[in-house]
GURO-260239 format. One record per atom (N, C-alpha, C, O): atom name; z, x, y. Coordinates in Angstrom, 3 decimals, padded with zeros to 6 digits, always signed. Atoms other than C-alpha are relative to their C-alpha. Layout:
<sites>
CA; Z; X; Y
...
</sites>
This chain:
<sites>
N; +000.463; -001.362; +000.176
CA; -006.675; -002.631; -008.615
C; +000.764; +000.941; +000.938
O; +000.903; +002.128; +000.641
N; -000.663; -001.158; -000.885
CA; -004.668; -001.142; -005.470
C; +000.732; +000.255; -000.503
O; +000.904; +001.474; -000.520
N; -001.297; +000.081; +000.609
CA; -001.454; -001.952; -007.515
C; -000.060; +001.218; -000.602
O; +000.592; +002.169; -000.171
N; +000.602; -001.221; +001.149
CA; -002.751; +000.555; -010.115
C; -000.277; +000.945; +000.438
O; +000.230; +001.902; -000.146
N; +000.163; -001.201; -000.091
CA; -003.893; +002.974; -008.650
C; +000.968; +000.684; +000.864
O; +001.179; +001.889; +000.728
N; -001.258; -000.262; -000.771
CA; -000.998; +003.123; -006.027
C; +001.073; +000.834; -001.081
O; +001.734; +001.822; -000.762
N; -000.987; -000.631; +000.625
CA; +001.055; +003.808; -009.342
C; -000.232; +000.645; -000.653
O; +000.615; +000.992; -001.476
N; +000.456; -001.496; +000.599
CA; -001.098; +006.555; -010.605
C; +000.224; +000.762; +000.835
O; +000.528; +001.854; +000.355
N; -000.346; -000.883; -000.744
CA; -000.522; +008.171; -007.668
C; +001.198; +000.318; +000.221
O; +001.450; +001.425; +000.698
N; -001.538; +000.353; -000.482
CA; +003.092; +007.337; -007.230
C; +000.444; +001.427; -001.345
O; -000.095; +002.003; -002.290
N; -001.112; -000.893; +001.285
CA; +006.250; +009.645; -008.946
C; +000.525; -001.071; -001.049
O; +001.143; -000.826; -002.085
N; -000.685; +001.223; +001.160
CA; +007.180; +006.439; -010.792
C; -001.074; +000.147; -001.226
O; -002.272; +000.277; -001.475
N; +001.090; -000.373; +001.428
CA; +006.537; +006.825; -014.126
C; +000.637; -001.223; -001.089
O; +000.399; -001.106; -002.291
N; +000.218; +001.645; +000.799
CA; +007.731; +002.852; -015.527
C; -000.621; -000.577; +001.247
O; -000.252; -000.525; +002.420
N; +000.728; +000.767; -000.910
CA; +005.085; +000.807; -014.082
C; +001.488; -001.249; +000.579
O; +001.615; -001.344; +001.800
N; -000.652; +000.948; +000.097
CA; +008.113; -002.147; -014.398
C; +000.933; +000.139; +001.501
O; +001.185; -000.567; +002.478
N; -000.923; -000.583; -001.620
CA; +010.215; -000.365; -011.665
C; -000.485; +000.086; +000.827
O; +000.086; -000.356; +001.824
N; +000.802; -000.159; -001.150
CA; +007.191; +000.662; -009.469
C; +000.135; -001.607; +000.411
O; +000.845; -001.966; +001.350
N; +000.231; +001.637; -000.685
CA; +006.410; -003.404; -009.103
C; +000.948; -000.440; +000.095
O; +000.690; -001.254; +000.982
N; -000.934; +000.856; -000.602
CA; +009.782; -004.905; -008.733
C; +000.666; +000.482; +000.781
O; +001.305; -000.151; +001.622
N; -000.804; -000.306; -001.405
CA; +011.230; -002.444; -006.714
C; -000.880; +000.632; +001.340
O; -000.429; +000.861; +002.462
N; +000.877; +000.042; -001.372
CA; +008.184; -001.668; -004.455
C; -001.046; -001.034; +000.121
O; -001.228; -001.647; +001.173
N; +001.115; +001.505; -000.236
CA; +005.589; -004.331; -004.775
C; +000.608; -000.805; +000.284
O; +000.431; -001.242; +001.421
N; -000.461; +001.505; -000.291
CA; +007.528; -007.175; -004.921
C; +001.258; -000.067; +001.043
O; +001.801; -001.130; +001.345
N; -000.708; -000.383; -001.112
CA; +009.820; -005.789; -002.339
C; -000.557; -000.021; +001.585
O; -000.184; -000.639; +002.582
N; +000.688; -000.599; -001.483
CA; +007.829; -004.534; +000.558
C; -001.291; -000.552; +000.365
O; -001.559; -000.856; +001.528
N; +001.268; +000.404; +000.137
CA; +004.284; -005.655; -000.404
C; -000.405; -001.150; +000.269
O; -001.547; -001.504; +000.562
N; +000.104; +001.715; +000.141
CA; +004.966; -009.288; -000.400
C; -000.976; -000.159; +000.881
O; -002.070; -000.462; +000.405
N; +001.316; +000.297; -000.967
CA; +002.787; -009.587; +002.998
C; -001.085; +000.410; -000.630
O; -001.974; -000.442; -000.655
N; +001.289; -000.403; +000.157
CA; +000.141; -007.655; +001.633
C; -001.042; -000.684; -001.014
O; -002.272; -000.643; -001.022
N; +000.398; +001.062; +001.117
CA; -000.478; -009.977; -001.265
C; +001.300; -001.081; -000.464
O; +002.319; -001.174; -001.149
N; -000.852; +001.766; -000.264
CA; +000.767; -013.541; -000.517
C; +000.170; -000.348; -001.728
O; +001.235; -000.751; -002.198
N; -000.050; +000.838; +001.019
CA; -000.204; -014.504; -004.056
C; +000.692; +000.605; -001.106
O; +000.385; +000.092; -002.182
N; +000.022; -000.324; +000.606
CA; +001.604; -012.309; -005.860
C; +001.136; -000.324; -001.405
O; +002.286; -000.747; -001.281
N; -000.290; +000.745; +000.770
CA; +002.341; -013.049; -009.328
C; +001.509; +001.268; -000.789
O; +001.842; +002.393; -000.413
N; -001.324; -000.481; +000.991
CA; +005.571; -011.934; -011.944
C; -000.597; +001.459; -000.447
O; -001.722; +001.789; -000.073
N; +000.425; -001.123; +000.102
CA; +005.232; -008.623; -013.187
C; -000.492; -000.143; -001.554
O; -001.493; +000.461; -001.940
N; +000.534; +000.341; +001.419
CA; +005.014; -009.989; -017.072
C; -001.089; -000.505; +000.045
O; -001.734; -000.427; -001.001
N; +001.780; +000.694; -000.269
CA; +001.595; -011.784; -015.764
C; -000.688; +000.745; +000.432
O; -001.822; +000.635; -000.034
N; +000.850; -001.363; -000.524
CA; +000.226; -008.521; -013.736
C; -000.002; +000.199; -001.581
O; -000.747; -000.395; -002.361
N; +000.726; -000.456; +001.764
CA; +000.574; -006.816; -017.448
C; -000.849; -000.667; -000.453
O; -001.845; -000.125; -000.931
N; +000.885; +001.120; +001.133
CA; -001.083; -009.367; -019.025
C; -001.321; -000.012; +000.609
O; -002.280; +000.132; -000.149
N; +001.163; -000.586; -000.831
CA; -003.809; -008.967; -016.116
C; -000.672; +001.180; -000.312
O; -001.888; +001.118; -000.493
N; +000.025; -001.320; +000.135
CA; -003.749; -005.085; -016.683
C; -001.429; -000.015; -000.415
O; -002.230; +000.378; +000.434
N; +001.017; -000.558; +001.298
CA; -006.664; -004.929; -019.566
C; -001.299; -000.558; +000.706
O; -002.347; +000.078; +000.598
N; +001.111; +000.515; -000.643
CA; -009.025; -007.191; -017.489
C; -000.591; +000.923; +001.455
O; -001.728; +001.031; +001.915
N; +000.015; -001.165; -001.358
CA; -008.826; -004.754; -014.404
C; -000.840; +001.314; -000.353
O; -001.485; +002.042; +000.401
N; +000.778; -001.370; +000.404
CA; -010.207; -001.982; -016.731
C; -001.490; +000.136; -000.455
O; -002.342; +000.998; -000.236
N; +001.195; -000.150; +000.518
CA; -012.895; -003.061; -018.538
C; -000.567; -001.377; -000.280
O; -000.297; -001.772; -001.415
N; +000.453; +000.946; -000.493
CA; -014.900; -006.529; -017.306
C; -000.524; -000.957; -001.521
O; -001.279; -000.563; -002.410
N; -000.018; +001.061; +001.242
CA; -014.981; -009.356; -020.000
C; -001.114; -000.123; -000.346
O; -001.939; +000.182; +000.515
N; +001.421; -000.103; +000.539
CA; -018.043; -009.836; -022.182
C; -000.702; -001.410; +000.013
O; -001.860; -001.527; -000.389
</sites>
């Protein structure tokens, strides 16, 4: 959820660029586990609206 909202706030306007050239750059400490950026997407839809 920080990811996200970090890049609503951000001037980046392809999510794809925000995460590989600042998340997965700089962030790495901040989230050890973090996964490919084709698997965050795929995450995305679950982040918004909680499974039934």
């Amino acid at each position: 959820m920080t990811i996200l909202i970090t890049f609503h706030q951000s001037a980046y306007r392809n999510f794809k660029w925000f995460y590989t050239q600042l998340v997965c750059r700089y962030w790495r400490k901040a989230f050890p586990q973090l996964v490919s950026n084709q698997r965050f997407v795929e995450w995305m839809p679950s982040t918004l609206i909680p499974p039934l």
